[in-house]
C-alpha positions as CSV (number, residue, x, y, z in Angstrom):
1,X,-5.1,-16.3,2.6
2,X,-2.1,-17.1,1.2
3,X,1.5,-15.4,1.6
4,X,4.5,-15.6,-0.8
5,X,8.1,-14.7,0.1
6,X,9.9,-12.9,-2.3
7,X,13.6,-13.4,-1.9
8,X,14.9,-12.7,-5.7
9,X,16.1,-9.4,-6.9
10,X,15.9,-9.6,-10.6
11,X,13.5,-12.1,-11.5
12,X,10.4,-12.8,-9.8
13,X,7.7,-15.6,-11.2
14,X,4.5,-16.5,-9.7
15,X,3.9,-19.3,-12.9
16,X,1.8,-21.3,-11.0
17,X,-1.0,-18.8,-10.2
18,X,-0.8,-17.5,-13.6
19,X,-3.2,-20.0,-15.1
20,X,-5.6,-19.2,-12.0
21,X,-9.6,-18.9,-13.5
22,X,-9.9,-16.2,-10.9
23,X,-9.4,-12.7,-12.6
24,X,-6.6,-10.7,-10.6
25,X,-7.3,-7.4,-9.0
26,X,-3.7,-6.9,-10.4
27,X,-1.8,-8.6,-12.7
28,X,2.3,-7.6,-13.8
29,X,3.8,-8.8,-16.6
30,X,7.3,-8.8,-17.3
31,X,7.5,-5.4,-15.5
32,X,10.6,-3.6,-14.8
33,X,11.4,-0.7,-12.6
34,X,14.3,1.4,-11.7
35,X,15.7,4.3,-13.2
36,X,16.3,4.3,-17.0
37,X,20.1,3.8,-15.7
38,X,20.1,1.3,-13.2
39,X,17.2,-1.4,-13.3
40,X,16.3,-2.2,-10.2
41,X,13.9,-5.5,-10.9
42,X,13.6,-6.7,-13.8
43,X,10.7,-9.0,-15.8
44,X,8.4,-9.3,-12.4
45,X,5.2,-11.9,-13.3
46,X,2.9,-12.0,-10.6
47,X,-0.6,-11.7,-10.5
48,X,-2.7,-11.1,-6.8
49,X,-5.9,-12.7,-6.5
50,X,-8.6,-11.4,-4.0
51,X,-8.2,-11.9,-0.1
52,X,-4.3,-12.7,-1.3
53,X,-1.6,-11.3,0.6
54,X,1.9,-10.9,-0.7
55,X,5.1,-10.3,1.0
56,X,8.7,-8.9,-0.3
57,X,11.4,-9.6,1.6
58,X,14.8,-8.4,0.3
59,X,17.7,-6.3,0.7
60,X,17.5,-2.6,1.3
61,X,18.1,-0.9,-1.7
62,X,16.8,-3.6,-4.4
63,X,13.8,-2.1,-5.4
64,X,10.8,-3.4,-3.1
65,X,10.0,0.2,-2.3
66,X,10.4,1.2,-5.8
67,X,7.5,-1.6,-6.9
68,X,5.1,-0.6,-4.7
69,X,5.6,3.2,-5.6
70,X,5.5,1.6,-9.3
71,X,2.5,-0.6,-8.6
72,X,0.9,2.5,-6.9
73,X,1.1,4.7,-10.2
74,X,3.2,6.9,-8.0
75,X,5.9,5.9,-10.6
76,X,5.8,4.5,-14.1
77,X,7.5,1.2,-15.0
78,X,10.3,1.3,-17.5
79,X,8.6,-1.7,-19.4
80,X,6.5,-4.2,-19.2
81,X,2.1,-4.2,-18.4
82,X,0.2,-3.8,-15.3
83,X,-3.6,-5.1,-14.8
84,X,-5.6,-3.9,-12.8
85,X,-9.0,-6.1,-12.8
86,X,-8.8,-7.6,-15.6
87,X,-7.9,-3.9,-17.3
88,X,-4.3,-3.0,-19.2
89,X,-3.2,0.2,-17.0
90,X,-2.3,2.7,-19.7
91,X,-2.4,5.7,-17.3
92,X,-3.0,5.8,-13.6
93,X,-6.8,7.7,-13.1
94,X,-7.8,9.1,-9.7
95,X,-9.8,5.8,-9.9
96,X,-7.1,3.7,-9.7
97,X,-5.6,5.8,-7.1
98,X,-8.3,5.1,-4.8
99,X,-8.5,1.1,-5.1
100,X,-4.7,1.1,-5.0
101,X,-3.3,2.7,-1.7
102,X,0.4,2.8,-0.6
103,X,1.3,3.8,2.8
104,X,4.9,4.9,3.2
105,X,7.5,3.5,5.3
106,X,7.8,6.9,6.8
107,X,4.3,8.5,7.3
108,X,3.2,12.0,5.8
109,X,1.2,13.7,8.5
110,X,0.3,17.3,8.3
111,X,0.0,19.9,10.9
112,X,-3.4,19.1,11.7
113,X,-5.0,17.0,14.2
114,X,-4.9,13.4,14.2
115,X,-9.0,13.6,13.1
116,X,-8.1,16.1,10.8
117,X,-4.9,13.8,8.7
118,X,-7.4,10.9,8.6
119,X,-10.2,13.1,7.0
120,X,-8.2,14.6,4.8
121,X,-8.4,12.1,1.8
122,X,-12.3,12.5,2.0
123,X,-11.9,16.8,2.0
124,X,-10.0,16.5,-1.5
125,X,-12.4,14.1,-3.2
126,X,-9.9,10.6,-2.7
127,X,-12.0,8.5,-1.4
128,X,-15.5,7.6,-3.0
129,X,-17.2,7.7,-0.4
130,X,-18.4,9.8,3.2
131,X,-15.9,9.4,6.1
132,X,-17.9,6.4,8.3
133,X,-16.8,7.9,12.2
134,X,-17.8,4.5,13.7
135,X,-15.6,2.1,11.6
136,X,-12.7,4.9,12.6
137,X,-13.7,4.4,16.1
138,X,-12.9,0.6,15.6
139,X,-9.6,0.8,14.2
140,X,-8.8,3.1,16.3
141,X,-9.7,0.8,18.8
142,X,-8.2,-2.2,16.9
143,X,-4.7,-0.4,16.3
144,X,-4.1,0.3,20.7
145,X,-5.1,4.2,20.7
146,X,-7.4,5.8,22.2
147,X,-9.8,8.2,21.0
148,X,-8.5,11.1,23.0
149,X,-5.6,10.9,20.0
150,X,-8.5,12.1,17.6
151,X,-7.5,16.4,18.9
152,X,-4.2,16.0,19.5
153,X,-1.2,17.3,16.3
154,X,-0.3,14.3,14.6
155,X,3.4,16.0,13.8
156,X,3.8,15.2,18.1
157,X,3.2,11.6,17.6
158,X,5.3,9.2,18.1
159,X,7.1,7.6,14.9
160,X,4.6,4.5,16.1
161,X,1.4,5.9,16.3
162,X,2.0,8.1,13.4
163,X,2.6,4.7,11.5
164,X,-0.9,3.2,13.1
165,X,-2.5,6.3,11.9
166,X,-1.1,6.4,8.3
167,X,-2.4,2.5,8.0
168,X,-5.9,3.8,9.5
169,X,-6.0,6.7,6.8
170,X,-5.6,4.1,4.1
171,X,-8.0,1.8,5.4
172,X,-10.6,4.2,5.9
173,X,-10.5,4.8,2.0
174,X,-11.5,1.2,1.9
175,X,-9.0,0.0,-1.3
176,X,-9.2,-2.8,-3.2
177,X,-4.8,-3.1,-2.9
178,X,-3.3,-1.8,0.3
179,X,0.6,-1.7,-0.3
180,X,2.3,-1.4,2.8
181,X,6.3,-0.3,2.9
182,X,7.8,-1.7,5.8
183,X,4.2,-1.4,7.7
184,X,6.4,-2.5,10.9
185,X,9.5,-0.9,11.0
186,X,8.5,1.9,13.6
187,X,5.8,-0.1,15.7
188,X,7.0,-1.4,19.4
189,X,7.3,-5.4,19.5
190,X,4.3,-5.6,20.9
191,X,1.8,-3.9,18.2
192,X,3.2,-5.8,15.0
193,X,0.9,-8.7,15.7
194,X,-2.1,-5.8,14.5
C-alpha cells in the first residue's frame, strides 16, 4: 500500500505512476473542477492502482471535497477525462455508482434505525448484491460498537458513531473506490487508528 500526500492546489501530477503496466481502477487526466467561475483544481493527473491508497491534504476550501464529489459522478468536471478501469467515463451509470462510493464528511442518516440506514442501499437496488449480516456484525465489531446500536435511531447518535456507521454503509456495498471526506474529523482520538 502506498500513500501520496497531496499538498498543491492547482496542479497535481502523479508522472511516475503513469507509465505503470497495471491498468488503473481510475485514471484522471488533466481534469478540472470547480464552478464554471472559479476553478478550484486545475489539470489533476493521477491514476490509482489496486490496493492504492491516496491522501489529499490541503487547505479548506481548495477543492479536495469538490474532487471527490467530482470523482464520485456526484459532479461533472469542467474538463478534462476520467477512467474508470481502463474505460473513458462519458456518463456516470448506477454501475459506476456502486464501485465508486463517497462518504461525506458530515454523514446522511435517516430516521430509521441504525440496521435500517445500513440496509438501505440494498432496499433501493445500490448494491449488487444481498446484505451479508455476518460481515456487518464484524465491522461493527471492528469500528468499537456494539450490536445493541443495530435498534437504536441513528439521527440520536453521536456525530462519531454516525461517522463509523456511514463508513460501514459504504463498506458493506463492497466498492472497488471508497472516497472518504475527512473520514476522521468527528471520531474521538482514540478511534482514528480504525
Amino acid at each position: 500500500l502506498t500513500c501520496a500526500e497531496l499538498c498543491v492546489l492547482r496542479k497535481i501530477h502523479f508522472e511516475s505512476d503513469m507509465n505503470h503496466e497495471e491498468i488503473p481502477l481510475l485514471a484522471l487526466k488533466n481534469v478540472s473542477v470547480g464552478t464554471h467561475r472559479n476553478i478550484l483544481l486545475d489539470s489533476i493527473t493521477f491514476k490509482l492502482l489496486p490496493l492504492q491508497i491516496i491522501g489529499i491534504s490541503a487547505p479548506s476550501g481548495t477543492g479536495k471535497t469538490t474532487l471527490l464529489k467530482t470523482i464520485a459522478g456526484l459532479l461533472s468536471p469542467l474538463s478534462g477525462e476520467l477512467f474508470f478501469e481502463g474505460k473513458k467515463i462519458d456518463k456516470f451509470s448506477h454501475s459506476y455508482r456502486r464501485k465508486v462510493v463517497f462518504v461525506s464528511q458530515q454523514s446522511i442518516m435517516l430516521d430509521l434505525s441504525v440496521l435500517d440506514n445500513i440496509k438501505r442501499p440494498f432496499q433501493y437496488g445500490i448494491s449488487a448484491h444481498q446484505m451479508d449480516r455476518e460481515r456487518l456484525d464484524l465491522l461493527i465489531e471492528a469500528f468499537h460498537l456494539k450490536k445493541e446500536i443495530y435498534h437504536q435511531n441513528a439521527k440520536t447518535l453521536s456525530q462519531g458513531e454516525q461517522q463509523r456507521i456511514a463508513i460501514i454503509r459504504a463498506l458493506m456495498i463492497s466498492p472497488k473506490i471508497l472516497l472518504l471526506d475527512e473520514p476522521t474529523s468527528s471520531l474521538d482520538s482514540d478511534l482514528v487508528s480504525i
